[in-house]
N, C-alpha and C positions, 0 to 999 in steps of 0.2 A: 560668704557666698562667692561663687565661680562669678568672674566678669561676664562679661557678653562674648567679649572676643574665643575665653574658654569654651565655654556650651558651642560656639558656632562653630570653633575648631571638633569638637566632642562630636556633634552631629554631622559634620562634613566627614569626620573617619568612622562612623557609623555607616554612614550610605559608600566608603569605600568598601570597609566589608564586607556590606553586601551587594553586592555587587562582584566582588571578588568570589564572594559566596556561591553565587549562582552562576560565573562564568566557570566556577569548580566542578557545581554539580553538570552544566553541559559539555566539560569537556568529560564527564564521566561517562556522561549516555551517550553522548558519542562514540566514544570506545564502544562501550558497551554495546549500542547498536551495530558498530563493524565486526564484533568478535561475535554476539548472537546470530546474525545473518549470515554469515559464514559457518559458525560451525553446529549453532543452533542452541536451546537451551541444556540440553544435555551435554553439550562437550565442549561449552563455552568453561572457563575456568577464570575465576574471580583475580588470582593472579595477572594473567594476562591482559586483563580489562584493565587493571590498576598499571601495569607497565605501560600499557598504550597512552593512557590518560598521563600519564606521570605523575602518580598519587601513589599513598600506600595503601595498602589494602582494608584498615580502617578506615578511611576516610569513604569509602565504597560504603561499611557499612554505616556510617555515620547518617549518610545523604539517604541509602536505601533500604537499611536495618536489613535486609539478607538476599541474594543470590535471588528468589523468588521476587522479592521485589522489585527488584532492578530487572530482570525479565518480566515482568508487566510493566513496568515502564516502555520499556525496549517494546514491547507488545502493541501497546496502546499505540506511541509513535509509529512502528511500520505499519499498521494498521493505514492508519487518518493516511499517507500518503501513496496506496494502491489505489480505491473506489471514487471518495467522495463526487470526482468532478465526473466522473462516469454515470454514478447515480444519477446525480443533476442533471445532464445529459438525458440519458433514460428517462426522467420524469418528466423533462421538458415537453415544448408544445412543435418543438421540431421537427421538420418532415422526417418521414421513415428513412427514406436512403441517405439524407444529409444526415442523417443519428447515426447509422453504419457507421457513414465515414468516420462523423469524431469520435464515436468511439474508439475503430480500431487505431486512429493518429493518438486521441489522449493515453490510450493503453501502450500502446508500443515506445511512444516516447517517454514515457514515467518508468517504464521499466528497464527501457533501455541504460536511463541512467542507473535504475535499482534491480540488476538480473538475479538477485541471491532471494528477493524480495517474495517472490511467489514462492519456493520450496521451504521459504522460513514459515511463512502464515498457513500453508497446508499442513505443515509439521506440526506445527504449534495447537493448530485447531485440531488434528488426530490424537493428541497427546493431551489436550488440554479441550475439549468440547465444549465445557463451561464457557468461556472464551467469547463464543459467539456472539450471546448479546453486549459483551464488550467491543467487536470487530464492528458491530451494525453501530455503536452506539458512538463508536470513534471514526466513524464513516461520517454518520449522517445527525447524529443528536437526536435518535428515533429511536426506539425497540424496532423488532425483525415487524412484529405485527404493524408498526406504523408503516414500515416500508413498503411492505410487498402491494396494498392496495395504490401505494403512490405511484408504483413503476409498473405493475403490471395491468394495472386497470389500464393506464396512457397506454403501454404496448398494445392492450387488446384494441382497443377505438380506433389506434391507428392500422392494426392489422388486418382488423374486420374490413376498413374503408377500401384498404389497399388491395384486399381480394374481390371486393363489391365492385372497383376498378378493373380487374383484369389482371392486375401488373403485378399481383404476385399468387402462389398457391398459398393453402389454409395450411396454418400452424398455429399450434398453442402457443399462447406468451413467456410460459414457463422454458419449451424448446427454442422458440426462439433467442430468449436472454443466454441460457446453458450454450447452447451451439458458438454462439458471438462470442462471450466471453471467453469460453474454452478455444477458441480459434486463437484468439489474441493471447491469453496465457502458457499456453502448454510446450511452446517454444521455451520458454523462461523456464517455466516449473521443471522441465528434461533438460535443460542446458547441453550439463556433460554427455548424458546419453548423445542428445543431438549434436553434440559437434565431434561426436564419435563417428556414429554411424556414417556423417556426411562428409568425414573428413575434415572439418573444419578447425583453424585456428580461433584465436577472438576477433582478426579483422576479418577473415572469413566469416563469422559469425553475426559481425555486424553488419556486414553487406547483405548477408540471407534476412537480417530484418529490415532494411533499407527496403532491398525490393517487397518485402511481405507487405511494408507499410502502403506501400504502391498498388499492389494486386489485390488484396483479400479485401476489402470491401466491393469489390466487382465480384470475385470468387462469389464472397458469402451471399448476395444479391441475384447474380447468375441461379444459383443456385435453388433460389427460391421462384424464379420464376415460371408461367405454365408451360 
């Protein structure tokens, strides 16, 4: 029989492999997440994910058994780090115009670290529709059907009040969310268009969302009122 000292040596490089194991497979989706978000699932190349990571490309499929897999990985991840805390937000008990606000700062600032982030998950969901209840599911740990009564019932109650008030015109919960978000997004989602058109470099770019972060929740609020 193995002493004791054996087995506790045995088990101590047991938990080093793994561990080695799993710092492998994240530096895999790592890569993987910077080469998918850039070039997207279609012109990501398995290659390239494995040189970035410093694997060979076995080892890719070892962790992910195929290119699709490892794009749902990659999926799920960029997913969970767009929404959740926006949701939360949205569902909360907090005033109308203070939800503007953190909205349009949680949104801007998430993205601002992740700009490739919005044209990957519109890509993916055009290409991949199925998808969806994976997106709501890696947001919020809900199907779509649990979601929409949590967020847009809160928006209507408070919408309804807010008009009862005066202080703002009637709109649907539905336009109201589309309108917000699509404000805060479509910056990112058009990147290049936009720092075409505008001229802009990326520090030029990032100053045009510095000030956005500042202005559009008065815009969007302005906007709504009688």
């Amino acid at each position: 029989m193995r002493g004791r000292g054996q087995a506790d040596g045995a088990e101590a490089g047991q938990t080093r492999d793994a561990s080695r194991d799993s710092l492998t497979e994240r530096r895999i989706l790592d890569a993987a997440h910077t080469v998918f978000l850039r070039r997207g699932t279609a012109g990501a190349r398995m290659q390239e994910i494995a040189a970035s990571a410093g694997v060979n490309q076995a080892l890719l499929h070892y962790y992910f058994r195929s290119k699709d897999g490892l794009s749902q990985a990659v999926f799920r991840r960029a997913a969970s780090q767009l929404f959740p805390r926006v949701i939360a937000m949205l569902a909360s008990d907090t005033p109308l115009e203070q939800k503007v606000a953190g909205v349009v700062q949680l949104e801007l600032e998430q993205l601002s670290r992740a700009p490739y982030l919005p044209g990957y998950i519109i890509s993916e969901l055009n290409h991949h529709p199925d998808r969806v209840p994976q997106l709501v599911a890696a947001l919020t740990a809900m199907t779509p059907e649990d979601v929409r009564p949590k967020v847009l019932l809160r928006l209507r109650r408070q919408l309804d009040a807010a008009v009862k008030a005066g202080r703002i015109r009637r709109i649907a919960p539905e336009q109201f969310l589309v309108n917000l978000l699509s404000l805060c997004i479509f910056p990112f989602a058009a990147r290049p268009m936009m720092m075409a058109l505008l001229g802009l470099d990326q520090r030029g770019f990032d100053r045009f969302i510095d000030r956005r972060r500042d202005e559009l929740a008065d815009f969007f609020l302005g906007a709504l009122r009688p």
